[in-house]
N, C-alpha and C positions, 0 to 999 in steps of 0.2 A: 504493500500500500504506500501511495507516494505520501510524502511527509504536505503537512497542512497547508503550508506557503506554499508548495507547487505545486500542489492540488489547485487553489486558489488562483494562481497565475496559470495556471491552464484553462482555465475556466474561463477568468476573463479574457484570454486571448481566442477563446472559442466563439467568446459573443462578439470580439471585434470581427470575428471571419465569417460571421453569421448573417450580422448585416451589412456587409460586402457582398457575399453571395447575395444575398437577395436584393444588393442595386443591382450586382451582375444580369439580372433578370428585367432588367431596363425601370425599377423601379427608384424613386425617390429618395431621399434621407428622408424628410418630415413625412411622406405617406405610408414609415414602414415603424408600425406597433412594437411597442415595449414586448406585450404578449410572443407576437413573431420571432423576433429576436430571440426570448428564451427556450420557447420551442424548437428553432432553428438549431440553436448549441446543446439542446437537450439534459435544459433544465425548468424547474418549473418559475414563474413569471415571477413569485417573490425572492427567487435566489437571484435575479436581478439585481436588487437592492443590496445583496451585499457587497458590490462592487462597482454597480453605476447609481445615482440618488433617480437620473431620469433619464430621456434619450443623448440630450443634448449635451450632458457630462459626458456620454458613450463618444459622441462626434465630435467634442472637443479630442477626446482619447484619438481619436483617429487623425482631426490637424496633427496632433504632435506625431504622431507617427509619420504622415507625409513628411511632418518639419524633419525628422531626423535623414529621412530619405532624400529629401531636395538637398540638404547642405551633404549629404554625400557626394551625392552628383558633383556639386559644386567642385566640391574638393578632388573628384577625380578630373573635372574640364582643368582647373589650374594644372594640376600633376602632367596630363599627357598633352595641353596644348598646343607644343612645339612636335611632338613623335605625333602628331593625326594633322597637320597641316593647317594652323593657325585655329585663332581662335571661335573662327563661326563653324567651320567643320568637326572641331573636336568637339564645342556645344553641343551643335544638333548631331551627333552619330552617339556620345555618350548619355544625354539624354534621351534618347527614342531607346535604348537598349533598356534604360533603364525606366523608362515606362513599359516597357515588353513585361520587364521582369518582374514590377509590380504593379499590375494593370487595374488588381483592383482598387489601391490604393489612389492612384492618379484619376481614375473616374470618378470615385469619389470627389477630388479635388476638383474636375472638370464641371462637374451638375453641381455643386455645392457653393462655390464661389458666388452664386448667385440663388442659390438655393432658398427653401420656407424656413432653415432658420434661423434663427437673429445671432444667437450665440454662435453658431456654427461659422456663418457667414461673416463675423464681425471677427472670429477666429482664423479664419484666411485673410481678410483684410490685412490683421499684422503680421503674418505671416509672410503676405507679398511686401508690404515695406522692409521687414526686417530683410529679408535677401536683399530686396532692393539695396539699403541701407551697407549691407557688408560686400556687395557686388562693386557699387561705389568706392569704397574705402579700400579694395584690390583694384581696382583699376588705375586709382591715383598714385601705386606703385609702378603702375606701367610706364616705362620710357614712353613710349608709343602715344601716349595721353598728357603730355607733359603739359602739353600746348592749352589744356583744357583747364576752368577755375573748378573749385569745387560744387558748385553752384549746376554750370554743367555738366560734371560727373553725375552730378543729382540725377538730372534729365535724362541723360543716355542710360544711367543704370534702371532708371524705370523703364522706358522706354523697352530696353531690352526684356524684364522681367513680364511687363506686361503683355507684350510680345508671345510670352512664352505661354502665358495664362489662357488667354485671349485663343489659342491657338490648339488645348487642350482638348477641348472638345472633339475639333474633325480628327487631331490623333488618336483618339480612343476611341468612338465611336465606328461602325461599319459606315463607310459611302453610302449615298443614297446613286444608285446607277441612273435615277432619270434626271438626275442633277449632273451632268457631264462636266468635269472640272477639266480647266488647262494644267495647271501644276495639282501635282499630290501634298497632301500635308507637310511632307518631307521638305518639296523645294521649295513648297510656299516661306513656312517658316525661316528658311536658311538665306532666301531670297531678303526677305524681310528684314534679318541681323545683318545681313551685309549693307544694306540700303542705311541703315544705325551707325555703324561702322565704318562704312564712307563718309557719312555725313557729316559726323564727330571728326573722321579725320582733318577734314578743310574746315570746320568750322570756326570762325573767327569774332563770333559775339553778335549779338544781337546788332551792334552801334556799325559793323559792317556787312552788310547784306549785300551791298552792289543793285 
């Protein structure tokens, strides 16, 4: 018999896989019951309570867990920047790998970001500035940005995060086939960090625009 704390942490790791699978099923965070959720992990609805108070505790538990997965990322695009051919290709080929690899997890963040609910939503909200906020603060190390004040590293690093946000959806989701796209999610995205990335490079201030 497993000892009580990993009993306990399995438990709760079952209810956060429970209701994943069941957005997996193209459903909601807010249309998907407390009751559901504990049947799902096969327990009954008040052993819920020993571990989450309501839903929206459970899907805060989940932002953090993205949180820990997105600053992974992060930390592998600085690592292998230069070995995958600068910085927009090692972005987007480490982050699509690593939405492959936890798909449930990024769906979540894709329908949610905008999601029914407040916590949950207000939960990703600081979750995009804080990347944004530490993306910033790696960039102004870069030779390559030197040119730029802080002010617009602000800009550019949102720009990019939002980029990325904004963009979650068509990579997680199946294509609609009667909606015929010219670029796939892939180039769309990478298309898009380059257009940032150019822009930032010649960029010279608002006071010159030409």
């Amino acid at each position: 018999m497993l000892p009580r704390a990993e009993q306990k942490q399995q438990t709760r790791l079952a209810l956060l896989d429970a209701v994943c699978q069941l957005m997996e099923s193209g459903r909601g965070f807010s249309s998907i019951s407390l009751r559901e959720v504990a049947k799902a992990a096969g327990i009954v609805p008040t052993g819920f309570y020993r571990h989450f108070p309501d839903m929206d505790a459970l899907g805060l538990a989940l932002v953090a867990e993205v949180d820990a997965t997105f600053r992974h990322t992060i930390r592998l695009v600085r690592h292998n920047e230069f070995e995958l051919g600068g910085i927009t290709d090692a972005s987007v080929r480490i982050f699509l790998d690593v939405v492959a690899a936890h798909h449930a997890q990024f769906l979540f963040l894709a329908r949610e970001q905008y999601g029914g609910s407040q916590p949950v939503r207000q939960a990703i909200a600081r979750l995009r500035e804080d990347i944004s906020s530490d993306l910033a603060t790696d960039l102004a190390r870069m030779k390559r940005w030197q040119h730029l004040d802080s002010a617009a590293l602000t800009v550019m690093a949102d720009l990019v995060v939002k980029t990325v946000f904004a963009t979650l959806p068509e990579l997680i989701d199946t294509p609609d086939p009667t909606c015929p796209q010219s670029l796939t999610p892939q180039e769309k995205i990478t298309q898009q960090l380059r257009f940032i990335f150019v822009g930032a490079r010649h960029w010279q201030g608002l006071g010159n625009r030409g």
